[in-house]
N, C-alpha and C positions, 0 to 999 in steps of 0.2 A: 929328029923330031918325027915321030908317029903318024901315021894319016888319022887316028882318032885326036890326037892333040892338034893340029893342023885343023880340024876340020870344025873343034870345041873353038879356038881362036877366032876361026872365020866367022861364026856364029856370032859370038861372042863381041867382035867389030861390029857385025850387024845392025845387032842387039842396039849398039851404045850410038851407032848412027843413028839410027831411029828416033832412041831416047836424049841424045845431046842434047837439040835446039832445045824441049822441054824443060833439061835439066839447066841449062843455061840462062833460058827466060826466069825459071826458080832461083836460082842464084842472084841474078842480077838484079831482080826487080822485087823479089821475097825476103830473100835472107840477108840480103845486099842489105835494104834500109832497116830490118831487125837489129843487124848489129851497128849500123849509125845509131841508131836509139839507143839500144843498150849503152854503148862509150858514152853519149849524153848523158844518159841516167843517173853517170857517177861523176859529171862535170858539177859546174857550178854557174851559177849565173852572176854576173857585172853588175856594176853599179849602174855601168848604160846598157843594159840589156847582153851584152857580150858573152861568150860559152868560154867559159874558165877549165881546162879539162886537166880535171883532179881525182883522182882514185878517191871518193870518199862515198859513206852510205849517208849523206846529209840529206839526200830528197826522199831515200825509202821512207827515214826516221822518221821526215817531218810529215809523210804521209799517213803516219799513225797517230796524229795528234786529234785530238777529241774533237774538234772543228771538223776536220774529214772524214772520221771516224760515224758521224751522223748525217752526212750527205752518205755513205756507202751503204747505210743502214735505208734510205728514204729509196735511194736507186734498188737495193736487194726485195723491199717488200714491194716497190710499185712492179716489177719484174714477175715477183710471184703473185701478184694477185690480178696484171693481168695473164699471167700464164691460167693459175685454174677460172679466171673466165670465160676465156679463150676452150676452154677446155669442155665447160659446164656448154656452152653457144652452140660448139664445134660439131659436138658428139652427136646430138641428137639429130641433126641437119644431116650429117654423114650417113647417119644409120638409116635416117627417110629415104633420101638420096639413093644408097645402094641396094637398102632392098625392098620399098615399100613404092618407091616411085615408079610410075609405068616406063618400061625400055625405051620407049622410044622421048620420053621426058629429061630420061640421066645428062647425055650431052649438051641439053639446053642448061640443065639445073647445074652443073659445073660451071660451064662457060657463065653463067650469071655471077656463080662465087671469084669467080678470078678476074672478072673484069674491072675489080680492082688498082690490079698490076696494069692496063692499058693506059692509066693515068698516074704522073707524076706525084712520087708521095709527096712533095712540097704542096702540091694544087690539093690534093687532098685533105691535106694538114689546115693549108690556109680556108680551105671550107667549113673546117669545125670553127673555124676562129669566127666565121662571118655565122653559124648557126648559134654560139656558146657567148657572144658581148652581149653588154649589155641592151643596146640597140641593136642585139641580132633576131633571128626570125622564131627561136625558142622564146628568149622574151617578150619579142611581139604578141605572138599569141595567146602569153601569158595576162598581160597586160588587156590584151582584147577580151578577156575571159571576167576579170576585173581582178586577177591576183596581182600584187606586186614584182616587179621584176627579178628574178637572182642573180648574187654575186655566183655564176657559172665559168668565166673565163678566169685564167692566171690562180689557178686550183689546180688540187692534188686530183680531184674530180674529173677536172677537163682533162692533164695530162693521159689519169688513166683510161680516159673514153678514147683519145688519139691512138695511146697503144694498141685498146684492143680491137678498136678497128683497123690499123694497122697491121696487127701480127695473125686477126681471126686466120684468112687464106692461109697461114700456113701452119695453125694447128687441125683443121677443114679434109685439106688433101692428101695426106698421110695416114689421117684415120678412116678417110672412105676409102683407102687403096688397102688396108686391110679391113675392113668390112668387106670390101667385093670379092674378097680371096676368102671368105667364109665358106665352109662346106655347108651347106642349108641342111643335111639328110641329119647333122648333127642336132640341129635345134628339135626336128623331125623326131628325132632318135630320145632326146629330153621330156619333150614333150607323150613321148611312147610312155613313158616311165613314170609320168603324173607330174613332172615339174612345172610349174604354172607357170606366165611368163615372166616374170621377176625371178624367180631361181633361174630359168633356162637363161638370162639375161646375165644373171650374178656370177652363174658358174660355167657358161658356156663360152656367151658371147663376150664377155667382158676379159676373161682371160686371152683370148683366142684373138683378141686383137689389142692387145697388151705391145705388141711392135708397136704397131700404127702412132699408140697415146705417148710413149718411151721417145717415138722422133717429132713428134708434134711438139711435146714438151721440151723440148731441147730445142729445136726451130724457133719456137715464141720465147723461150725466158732469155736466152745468148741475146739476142738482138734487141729486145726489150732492157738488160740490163745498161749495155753500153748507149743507148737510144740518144740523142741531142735535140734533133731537128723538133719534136714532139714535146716535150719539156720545158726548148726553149721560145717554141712560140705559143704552145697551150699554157705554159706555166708564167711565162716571162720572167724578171728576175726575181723569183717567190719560190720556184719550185728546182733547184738546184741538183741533177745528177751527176752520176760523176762523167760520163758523157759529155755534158757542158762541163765542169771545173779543166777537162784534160783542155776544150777547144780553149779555153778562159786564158789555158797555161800558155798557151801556143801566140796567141792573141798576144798577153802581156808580154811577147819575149822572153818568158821565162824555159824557155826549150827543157833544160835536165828537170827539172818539177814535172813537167808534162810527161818527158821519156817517164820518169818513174812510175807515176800512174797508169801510165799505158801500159807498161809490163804487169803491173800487177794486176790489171783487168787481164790481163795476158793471160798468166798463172792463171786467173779465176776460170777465165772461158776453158783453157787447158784442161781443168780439174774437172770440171763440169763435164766436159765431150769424154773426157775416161769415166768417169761414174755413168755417163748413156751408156756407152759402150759395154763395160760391163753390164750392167741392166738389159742389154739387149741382147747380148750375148748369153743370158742365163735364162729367157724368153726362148731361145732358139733350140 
């Protein structure tokens, strides 16, 4: 053996020391319960709840039946619509934010956007519930004004006011971190040339932080898709995602129904983060 071969080896042990525990925690706690779910997927469920473990596509199948087939449908639009929300909110806040607000303003003006995340999304959630009932403090006012009160909670309404306040922070921070990597000498440079600021906006700025909107967009729809917690207390049982049908599965003991849903939000999310990827990848 070589002192080069010898020497690649020793590296090489290194290397795999370093990465073991990582790769181990991956294993054991990632891919480990992946593939319990998958084996479930193709199980069956008992008469008493029991896991029947049978090679069969009986829970994919029955996951395409027109019943779930319009819950997947309710969960994909309420996803995208609070994604370009979130989007239409986000933008313009970012673009104040990095380059219109005074320097010594930015750090507060962040720290106010994410103070969010210092509180419990539950406590959050359950705040809409006590602003959006009937007896809550929207309809109070309402009422005090002399309008009638609205049906506002356990709506398609409320759930998607939960998401997008929710998901706003993380379509917000992604696009101000490309806003602040803007070259300004560009817009400078636009505006040299007579572009008013809507074109230098359309064709400079808007391209040129084309990252920023590619991972905001993927942060907010991914996690808005799968969503429960928001649904099931803004929506109650009216507003059904598949989020809640997978917890419902789990709930009823029905474990391979569940495993098969979750794979295929699985697949979905997977598809999704390749098409970012590429998209951002063709940005760069």
């Amino acid at each position: 053996m070589t002192a080069r071969t010898t020497a690649y080896l020793r590296h090489s042990l290194q290397v795999l020391s370093l990465l073991g525990p990582a790769l181990g925690w991956l294993l054991l706690f990632f891919l480990g319960p992946l593939l319990v779910m998958l084996v479930y997927s193709f199980a069956e469920r008992g008469t008493y709840g029991e896991v029947i473990y049978a090679l069969s596509p009986t829970n994919y199948l029955q996951a395409l039946k027109p019943i779930y087939l319009l819950i997947y449908w309710r969960s994909f639009w309420l996803a995208l619509t609070t994604t370009l929300l979130c989007l239409l909110l986000a933008y313009p806040v970012a673009y104040f934010i990095a380059l219109k607000a005074p320097k010594q303003w930015k750090s507060t003006l962040l720290v106010l956007s994410v103070i969010p995340f210092w509180t419990s999304f539950l406590v959050r959630t359950y705040a809409w519930v006590v602003l959006l009932r009937t007896e809550g403090v929207i309809n109070s006012i309402l009422v005090t004004l002399g309008f009638s009160p609205l049906k506002l909670l356990y709506t398609d309404f409320a759930v998607l006011i939960g998401l997008v306040y929710g998901e706003l922070p993380f379509m917000l921070l992604p696009i101000y971190a490309s806003i602040e990597r803007l070259d300004l000498q560009l817009l400078e440079a636009a505006k040299d040339l007579g572009a008013t600021p809507l074109e230098a906006f359309l064709y400079v700025t808007l391209p040129l932080t084309r990252a920023g909107i590619i991972t905001g967009i993927t942060l907010c729809f991914i996690p808005s898709l799968g969503m429960f917690i928001t649904s099931d207390m803004l929506g109650g049982a009216k507003v059904l995602m598949i989020g809640n049908l997978i917890q419902n599965q789990f709930v009823q003991r029905n474990q391979p129904f569940g495993a098969a849903l979750s794979f295929l939000l699985t697949g979905v999310v997977l598809l999704l983060l390749w098409i970012s990827l590429r998209a951002g990848a063709k940005v760069r």
